[in-house]
KOLVEX-27451 format. One line per 2 residues: number of its first residue (from 1); their letters; for each residue x, y, z of C-alpha. Coordinates in Angstrom, 2 decimals. Example, Ala and Ser with C-alpha at 12.3 -4.5 7.8 and 13.67 -1.06 7.14 Angstrom:
BEGIN
1> AS> 12.30:-4.50:7.80  13.67:-1.06:7.14
***
This chain:
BEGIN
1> XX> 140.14:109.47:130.09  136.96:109.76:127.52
3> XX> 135.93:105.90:126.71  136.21:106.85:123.06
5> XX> 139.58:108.21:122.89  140.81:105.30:123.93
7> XX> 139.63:103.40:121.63  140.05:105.52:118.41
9> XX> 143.90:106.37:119.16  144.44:102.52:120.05
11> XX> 142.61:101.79:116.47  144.70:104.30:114.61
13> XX> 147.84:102.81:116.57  146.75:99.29:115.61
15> XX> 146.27:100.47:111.62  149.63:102.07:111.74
17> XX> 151.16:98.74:112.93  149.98:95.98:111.51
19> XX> 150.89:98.02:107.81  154.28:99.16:109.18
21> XX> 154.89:95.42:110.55  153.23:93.94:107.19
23> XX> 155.03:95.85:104.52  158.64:95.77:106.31
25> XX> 158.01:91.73:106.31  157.03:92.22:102.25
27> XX> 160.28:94.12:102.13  162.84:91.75:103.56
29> XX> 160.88:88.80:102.37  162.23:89.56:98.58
31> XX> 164.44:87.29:97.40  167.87:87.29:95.20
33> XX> 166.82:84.16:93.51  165.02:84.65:90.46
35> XX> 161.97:82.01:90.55  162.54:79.47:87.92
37> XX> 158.90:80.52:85.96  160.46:83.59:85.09
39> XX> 164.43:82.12:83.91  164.71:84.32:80.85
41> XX> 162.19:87.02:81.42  164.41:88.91:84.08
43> XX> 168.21:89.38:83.69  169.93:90.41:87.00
45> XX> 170.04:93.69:86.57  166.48:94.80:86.37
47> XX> 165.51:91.86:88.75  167.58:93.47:91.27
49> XX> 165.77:96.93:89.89  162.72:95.68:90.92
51> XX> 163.67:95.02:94.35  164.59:98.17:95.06
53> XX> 161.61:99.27:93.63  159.55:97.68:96.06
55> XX> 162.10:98.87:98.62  161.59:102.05:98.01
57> XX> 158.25:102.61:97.43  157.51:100.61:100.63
59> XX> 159.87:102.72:102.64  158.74:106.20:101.35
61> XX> 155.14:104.99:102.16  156.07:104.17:105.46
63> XX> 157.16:107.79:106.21  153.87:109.10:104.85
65> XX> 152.22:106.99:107.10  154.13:108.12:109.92
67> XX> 153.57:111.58:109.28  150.06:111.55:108.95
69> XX> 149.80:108.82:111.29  151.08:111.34:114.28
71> XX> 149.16:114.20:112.51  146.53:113.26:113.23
73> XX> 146.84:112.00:116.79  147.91:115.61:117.36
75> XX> 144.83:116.81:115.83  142.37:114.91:117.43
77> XX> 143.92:115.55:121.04  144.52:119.36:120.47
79> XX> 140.91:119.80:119.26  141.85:120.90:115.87
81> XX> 138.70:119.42:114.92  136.66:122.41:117.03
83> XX> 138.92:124.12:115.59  137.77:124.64:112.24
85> XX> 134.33:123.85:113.25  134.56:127.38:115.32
87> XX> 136.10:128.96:112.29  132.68:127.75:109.74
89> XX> 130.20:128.28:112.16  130.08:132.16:112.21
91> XX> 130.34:132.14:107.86  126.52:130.42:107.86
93> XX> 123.74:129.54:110.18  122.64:126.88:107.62
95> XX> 123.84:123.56:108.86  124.70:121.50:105.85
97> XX> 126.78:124.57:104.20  128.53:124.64:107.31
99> XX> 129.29:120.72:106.84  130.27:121.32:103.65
101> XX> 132.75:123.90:104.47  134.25:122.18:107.87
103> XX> 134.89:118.92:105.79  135.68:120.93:102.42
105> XX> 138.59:122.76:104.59  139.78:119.36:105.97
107> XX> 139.97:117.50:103.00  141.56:119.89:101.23
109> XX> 144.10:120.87:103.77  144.83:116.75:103.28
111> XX> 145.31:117.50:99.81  147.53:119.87:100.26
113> XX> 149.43:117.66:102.77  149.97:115.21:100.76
115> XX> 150.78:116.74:97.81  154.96:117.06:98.50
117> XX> 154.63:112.63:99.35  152.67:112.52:95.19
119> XX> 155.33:115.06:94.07  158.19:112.92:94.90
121> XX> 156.32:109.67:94.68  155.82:110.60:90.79
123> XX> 158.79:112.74:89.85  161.25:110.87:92.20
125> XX> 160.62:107.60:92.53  158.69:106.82:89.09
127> XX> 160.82:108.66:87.39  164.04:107.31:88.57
129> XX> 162.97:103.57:87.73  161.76:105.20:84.35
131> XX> 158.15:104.69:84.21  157.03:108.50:84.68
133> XX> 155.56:110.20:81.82  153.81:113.01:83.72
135> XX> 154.48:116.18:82.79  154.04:118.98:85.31
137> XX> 151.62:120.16:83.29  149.69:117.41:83.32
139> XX> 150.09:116.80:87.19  148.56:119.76:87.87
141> XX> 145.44:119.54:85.67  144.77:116.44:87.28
143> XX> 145.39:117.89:90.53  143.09:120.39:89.65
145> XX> 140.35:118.16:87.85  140.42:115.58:91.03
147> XX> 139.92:118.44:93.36  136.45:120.02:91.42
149> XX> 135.30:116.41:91.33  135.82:115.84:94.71
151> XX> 134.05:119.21:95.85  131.28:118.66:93.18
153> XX> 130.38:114.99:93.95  131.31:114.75:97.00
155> XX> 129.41:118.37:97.87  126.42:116.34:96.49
157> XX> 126.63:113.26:98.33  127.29:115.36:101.41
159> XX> 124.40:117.31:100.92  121.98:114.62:100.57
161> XX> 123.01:112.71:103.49  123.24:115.75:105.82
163> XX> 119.51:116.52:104.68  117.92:113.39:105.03
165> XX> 119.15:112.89:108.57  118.15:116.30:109.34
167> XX> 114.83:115.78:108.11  114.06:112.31:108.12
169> XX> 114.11:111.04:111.37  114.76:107.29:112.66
171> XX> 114.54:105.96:109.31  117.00:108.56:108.08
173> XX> 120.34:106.02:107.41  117.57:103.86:105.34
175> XX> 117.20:106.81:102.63  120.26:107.55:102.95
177> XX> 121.79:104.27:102.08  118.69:104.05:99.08
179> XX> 119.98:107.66:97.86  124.03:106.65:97.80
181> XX> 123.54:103.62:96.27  121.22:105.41:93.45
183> XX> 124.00:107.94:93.36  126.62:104.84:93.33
185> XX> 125.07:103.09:90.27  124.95:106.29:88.24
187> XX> 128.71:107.17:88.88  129.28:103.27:86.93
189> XX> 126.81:104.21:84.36  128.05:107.48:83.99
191> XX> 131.72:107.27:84.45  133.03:105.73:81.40
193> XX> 131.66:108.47:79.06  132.11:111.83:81.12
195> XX> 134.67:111.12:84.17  137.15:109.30:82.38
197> XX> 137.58:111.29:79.59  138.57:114.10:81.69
199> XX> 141.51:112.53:82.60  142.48:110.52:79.41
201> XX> 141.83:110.22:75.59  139.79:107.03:74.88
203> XX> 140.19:106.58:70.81  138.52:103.42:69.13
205> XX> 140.52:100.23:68.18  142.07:100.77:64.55
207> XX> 140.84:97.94:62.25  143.45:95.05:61.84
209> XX> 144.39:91.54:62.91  143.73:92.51:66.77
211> XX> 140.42:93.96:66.27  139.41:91.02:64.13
213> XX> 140.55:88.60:66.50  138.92:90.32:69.35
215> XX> 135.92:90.87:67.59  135.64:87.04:66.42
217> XX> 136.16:85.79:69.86  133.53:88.18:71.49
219> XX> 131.14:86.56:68.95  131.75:82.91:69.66
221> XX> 130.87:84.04:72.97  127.92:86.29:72.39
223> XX> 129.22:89.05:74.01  128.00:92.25:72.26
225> XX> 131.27:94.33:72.28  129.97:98.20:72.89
227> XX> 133.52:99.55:72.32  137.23:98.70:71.97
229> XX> 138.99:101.79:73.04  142.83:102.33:73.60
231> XX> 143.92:104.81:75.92  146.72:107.11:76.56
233> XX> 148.75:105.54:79.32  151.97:106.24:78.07
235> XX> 150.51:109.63:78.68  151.54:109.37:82.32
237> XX> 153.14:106.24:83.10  154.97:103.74:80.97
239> XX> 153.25:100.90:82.53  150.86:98.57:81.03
241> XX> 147.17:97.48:81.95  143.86:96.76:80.71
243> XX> 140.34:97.32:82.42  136.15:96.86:81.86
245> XX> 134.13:98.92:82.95  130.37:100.36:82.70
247> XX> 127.22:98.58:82.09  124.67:98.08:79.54
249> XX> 125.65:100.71:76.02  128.09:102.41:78.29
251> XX> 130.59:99.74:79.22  133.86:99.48:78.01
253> XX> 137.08:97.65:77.28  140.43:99.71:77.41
255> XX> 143.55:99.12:76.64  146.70:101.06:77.76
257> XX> 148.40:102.15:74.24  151.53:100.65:76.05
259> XX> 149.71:97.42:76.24  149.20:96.93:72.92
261> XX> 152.60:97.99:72.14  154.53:95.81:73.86
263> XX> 152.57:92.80:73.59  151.33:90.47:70.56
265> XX> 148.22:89.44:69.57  147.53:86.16:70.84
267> XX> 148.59:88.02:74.44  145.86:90.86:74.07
269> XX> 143.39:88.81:73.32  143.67:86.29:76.18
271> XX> 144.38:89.36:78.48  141.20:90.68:76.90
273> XX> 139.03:87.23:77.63  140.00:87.49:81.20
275> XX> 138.16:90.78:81.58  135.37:89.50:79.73
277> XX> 135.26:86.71:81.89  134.51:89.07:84.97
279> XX> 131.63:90.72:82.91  130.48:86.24:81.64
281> XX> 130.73:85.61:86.07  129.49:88.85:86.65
283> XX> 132.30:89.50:89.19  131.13:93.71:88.83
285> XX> 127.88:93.12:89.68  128.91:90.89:92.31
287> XX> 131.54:93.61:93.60  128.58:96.54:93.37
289> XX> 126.02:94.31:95.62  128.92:93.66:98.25
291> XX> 129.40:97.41:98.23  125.95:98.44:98.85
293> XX> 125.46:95.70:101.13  128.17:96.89:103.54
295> XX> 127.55:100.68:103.01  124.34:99.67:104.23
297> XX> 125.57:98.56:107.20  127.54:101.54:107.40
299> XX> 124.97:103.72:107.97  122.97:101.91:109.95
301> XX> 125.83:101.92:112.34  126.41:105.84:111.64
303> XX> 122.64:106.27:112.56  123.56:105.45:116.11
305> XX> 126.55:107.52:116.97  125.77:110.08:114.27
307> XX> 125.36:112.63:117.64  126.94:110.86:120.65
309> XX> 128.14:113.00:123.12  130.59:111.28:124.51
311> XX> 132.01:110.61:120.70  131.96:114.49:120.84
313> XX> 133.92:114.71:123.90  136.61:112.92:123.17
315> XX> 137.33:115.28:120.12  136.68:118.37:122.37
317> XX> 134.09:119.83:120.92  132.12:122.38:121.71
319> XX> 129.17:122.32:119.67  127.07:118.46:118.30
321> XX> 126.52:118.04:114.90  125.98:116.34:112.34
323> XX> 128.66:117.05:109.80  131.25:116.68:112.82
325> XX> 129.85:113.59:113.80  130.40:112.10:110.14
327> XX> 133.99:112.72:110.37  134.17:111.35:113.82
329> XX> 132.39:108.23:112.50  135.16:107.24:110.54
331> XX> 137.59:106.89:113.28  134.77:104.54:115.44
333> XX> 134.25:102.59:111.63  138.07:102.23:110.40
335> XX> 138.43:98.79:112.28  135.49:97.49:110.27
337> XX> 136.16:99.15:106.88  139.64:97.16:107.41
339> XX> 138.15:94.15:108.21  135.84:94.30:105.26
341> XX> 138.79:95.73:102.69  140.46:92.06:103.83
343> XX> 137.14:90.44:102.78  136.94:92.11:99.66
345> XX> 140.29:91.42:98.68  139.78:87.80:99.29
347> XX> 136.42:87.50:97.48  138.77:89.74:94.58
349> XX> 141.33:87.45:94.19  139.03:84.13:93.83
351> XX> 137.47:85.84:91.20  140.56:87.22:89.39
353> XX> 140.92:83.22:89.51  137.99:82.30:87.95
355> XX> 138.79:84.72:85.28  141.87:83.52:84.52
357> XX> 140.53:80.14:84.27  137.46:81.28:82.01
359> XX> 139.67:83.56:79.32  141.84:80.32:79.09
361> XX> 138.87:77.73:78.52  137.43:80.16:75.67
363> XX> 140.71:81.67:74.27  142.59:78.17:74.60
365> XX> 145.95:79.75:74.46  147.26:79.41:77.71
367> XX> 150.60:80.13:77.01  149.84:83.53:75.51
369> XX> 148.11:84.49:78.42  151.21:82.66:80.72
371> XX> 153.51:85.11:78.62  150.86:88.33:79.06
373> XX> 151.33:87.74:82.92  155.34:87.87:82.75
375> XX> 155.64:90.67:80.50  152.95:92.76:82.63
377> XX> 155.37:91.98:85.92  158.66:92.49:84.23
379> XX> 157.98:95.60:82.66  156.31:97.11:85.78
381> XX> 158.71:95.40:87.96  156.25:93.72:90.05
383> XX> 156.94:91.74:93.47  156.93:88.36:92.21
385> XX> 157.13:86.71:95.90  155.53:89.37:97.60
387> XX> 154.65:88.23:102.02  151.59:86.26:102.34
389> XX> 150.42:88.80:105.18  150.92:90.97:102.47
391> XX> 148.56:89.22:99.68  146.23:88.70:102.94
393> XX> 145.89:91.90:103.81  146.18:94.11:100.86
395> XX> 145.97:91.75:97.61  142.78:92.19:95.75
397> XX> 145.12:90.32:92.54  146.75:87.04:93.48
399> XX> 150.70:86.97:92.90  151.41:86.26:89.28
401> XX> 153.63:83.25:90.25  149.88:81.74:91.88
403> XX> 148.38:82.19:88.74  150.61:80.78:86.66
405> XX> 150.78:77.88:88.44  146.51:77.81:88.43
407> XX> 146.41:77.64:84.74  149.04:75.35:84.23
409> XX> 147.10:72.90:86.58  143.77:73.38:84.46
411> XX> 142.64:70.15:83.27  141.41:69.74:79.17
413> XX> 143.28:72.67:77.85  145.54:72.54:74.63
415> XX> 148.35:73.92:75.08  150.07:74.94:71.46
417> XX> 154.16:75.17:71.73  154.64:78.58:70.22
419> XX> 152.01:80.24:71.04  153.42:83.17:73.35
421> X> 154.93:84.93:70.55
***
């Protein structure tokens, strides 16, 4: 048997494992004690809610997994790959359209796939433990928005990669790697101001006592605020969160509309110093170098099976090239992405720790941002004791009963009775 078969369908058994092991630990490791941090927060009821939550979300995942899980072992050893590569080739001799259209077909016909597992995932299981506010309207236009942004950037990174290693010789995974990371930095730029829109309404901060407490603290600390925007979360989902994002005139601070609702202002600000505290430790830029570093890597690893034959083989094709052989990279590269994804999420977590640590130093209200962290899990009925092989492999947040316990162990912070609202 081809070398290379082996290996991918033993890696694509091993990442079906180790989740399906993983999560079913997460599932049975919830307990029906309520942890004393949160006596008060959670009544029985919707503490038991939450665990079957997690139950069933981890459970419905699990069949997805299974089903594309054997999919695509069926796939690869019935040469559905050559396939649809003998279905392109005859539509265009030109070889990147033809890589556009053999991966355009089989990432949409993923799409379409899994499309049933998002219908129920949103309308079933959201909307049975109330937080879905999708309409089908809107499910659809986002359906349809993801899928033009997909072919449009994606047709364009495609493109550019496909080129320069048909034109550009040894050194081709070099310009390639220069060109996505160009194309990387000017999705971040960009992003905030055309991609996000799309998908929600971003609407300035009304003035009032939150603004002006925002706005004071981000001038003790000389941060030059570009924009306080609230956004339409309830829109979709009644759950709460708050992100940064962009660089230089273009970044951002948003808050989910449910955020602000359901939380005081004391809590919003403190939430609101922990993001700025990513942006003080420059956690993103951090993040962005780690991500060019390793798609680096990437390449230069793609630049030397980009066209291997026996790669080839074990997909049973008839025809080399390079589009194919990008797809069939992934397979060889999965074991390494997950080994890296680990990384990141360690390197994720640490910093979500020094964040937490520097929005309580310069906001010294620890117990608001104690009481932002319990509201945030109770109303999204988060696992509060999830596995550790699940925070290990999967985490890039640390459990909120870890960061509690952080802050209350920082040293030279007044703590003001009172101050959680």
């Amino acid at each position: 048997m081809n070398p290379y078969l082996i290996f991918i369908l033993a890696m694509i058994a091993l990442q079906y494992a180790v989740p399906l092991v993983v999560n079913s630990l997460n599932a049975r490791h919830v307990s029906s004690h309520l942890p004393e941090e949160f006596a008060g927060w959670y009544d029985p009821e919707r503490y038991r809610k939450a665990q079957e939550y997690l139950r069933e979300n981890t459970y419905w995942g699990l069949i997805e997994e299974t089903f594309f899980t054997v999919l695509t072992v069926v796939f690869i050893v019935s040469g559905g790959f050559n396939a649809v590569d003998a279905a392109v080739r005859p539509l265009s001799g030109d070889p990147i359209l033809q890589g556009l259209l053999f991966i355009g077909i089989i990432v949409l016909a993923m799409r379409v796939l899994s499309l049933p597992f998002n219908v129920y995932h949103t309308f079933g299981i959201e909307a049975k433990y109330g937080f879905n506010r999708t309409t089908v309207a809107t499910f659809i236009s986002d359906l349809l928005k993801g899928l033009a942004l997909t072919a449009l950037l994606g047709g364009i990174a495609l493109s550019a990669i496909l080129w320069f290693f048909l034109r550009a010789g040894s050194f081709a995974w070099v310009y390639c790697w220069l060109a996505m990371t160009v194309f990387q930095l000017f999705l971040l730029f960009i992003a905030p101001v055309v991609i996000m829109p799309l998908f929600n309404k971003y609407t300035l901060l009304e003035p009032g006592s939150l603004k002006d407490e925002i706005e004071a603290y981000a001038q003790r600390q000389r941060f030059s605020l570009q924009g306080i925007f609230t956004m339409d979360g309830s829109r979709r989902s009644s759950k709460s969160n708050a992100f940064f994002t962009g660089f230089g005139r273009f970044r951002r601070i948003a808050l989910f509309d449910t955020l602000i609702k359901n939380h005081t202002v004391p809590e919003l600000v403190s939430v609101l110093a922990h993001e700025i505290g990513h942006y003080k430790m420059r956690h993103i830029m951090k993040s962005v170098a780690l991500s060019i570093a390793t798609s680096g890597v990437m390449f230069f690893v793609l630049s030397r099976f980009l066209c291997n034959p026996g790669l080839f083989a074990a997909f049973r094709m008839e025809h080399i090239s390079l589009y194919a052989g990008l797809v069939f990279f992934g397979f060889l590269y999965a074991p390494l992405n997950m080994i890296l994804d680990i990384i990141g999420n360690i390197i994720s977590r640490r910093h979500e720790f020094a964040a937490d640590r520097f929005g309580v130093q310069t906001y010294p209200q620890p117990e608001a941002f104690i009481s932002a962290l319990k509201k945030l899990s109770v109303h999204n009925l988060s696992n509060l004791t999830p596995h550790p092989w699940k925070v290990f492999l999967s985490y890039s947040h640390p459990p909120v009963l870890q960061r509690i316990a952080a802050i209350r162990c920082l040293p030279d912070i007044a703590r003001e009775p009172g101050t959680s609202g």
